[in-house]
C-alpha positions as CSV (number, residue, x, y, z in Angstrom):
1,X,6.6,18.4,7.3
2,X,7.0,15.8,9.9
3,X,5.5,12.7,9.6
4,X,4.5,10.4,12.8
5,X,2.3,7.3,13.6
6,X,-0.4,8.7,15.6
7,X,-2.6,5.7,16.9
8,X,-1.9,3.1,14.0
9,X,-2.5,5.4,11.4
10,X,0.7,8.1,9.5
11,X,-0.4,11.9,10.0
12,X,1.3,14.7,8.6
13,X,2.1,17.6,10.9
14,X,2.4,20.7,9.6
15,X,5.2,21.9,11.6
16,X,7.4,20.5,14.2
17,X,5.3,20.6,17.6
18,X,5.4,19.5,21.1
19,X,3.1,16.8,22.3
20,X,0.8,19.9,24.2
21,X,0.4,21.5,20.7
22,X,-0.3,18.0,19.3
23,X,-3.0,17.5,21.9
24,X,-4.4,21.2,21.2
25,X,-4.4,20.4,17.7
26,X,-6.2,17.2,17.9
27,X,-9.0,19.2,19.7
28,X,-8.6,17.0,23.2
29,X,-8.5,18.2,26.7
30,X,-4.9,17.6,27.7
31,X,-5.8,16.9,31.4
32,X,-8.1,13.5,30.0
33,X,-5.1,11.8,27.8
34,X,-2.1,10.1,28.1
35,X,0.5,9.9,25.6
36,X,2.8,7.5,25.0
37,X,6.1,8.3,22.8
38,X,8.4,5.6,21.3
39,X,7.0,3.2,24.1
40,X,7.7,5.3,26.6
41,X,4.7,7.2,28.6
42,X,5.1,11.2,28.1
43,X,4.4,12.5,31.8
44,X,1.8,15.5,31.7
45,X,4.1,17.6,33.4
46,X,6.5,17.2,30.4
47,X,3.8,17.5,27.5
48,X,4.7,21.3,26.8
49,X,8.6,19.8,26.8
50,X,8.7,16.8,24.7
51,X,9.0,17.2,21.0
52,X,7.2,15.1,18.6
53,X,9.9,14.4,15.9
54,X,9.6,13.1,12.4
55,X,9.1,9.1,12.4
56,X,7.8,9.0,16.1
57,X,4.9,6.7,16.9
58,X,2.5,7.7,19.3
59,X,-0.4,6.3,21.2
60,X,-3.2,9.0,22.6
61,X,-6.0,7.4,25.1
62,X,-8.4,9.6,26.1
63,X,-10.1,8.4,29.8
64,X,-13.5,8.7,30.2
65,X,-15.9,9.2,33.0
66,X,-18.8,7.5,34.3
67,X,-20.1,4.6,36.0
């Protein structure tokens, strides 16, 4: 099972996934996050794409509304 860094903290995955299923998984709209890989920023249009691979750290911000 891959193992990543998912906002500071290690996470097992139970199978290898691409950052869409991630966000799916993690119960999150996909259209109210942004995901940075590696240090690099995951465009959306590339979420279904882009693998998340054993060892990767990741950082998931979630925008929310209001005013």
């Amino acid at each position: 099972m891959p193992t990543i860094v998912l906002n500071g903290e290690p996470r097992q995955l139970r199978a290898p996934m691409t950052v869409a299923e991630l966000i799916s998984e993690l119960g999150l709209e996909a259209r109210l996050v942004a995901v940075e890989r590696n240090r690099e920023i995951v465009p959306r249009a590339e979420h279904g794409e882009a693998l998340v691979d054993d060892g990767d750290r990741l950082e998931i911000v979630t925008f929310v509304g209001g005013g």
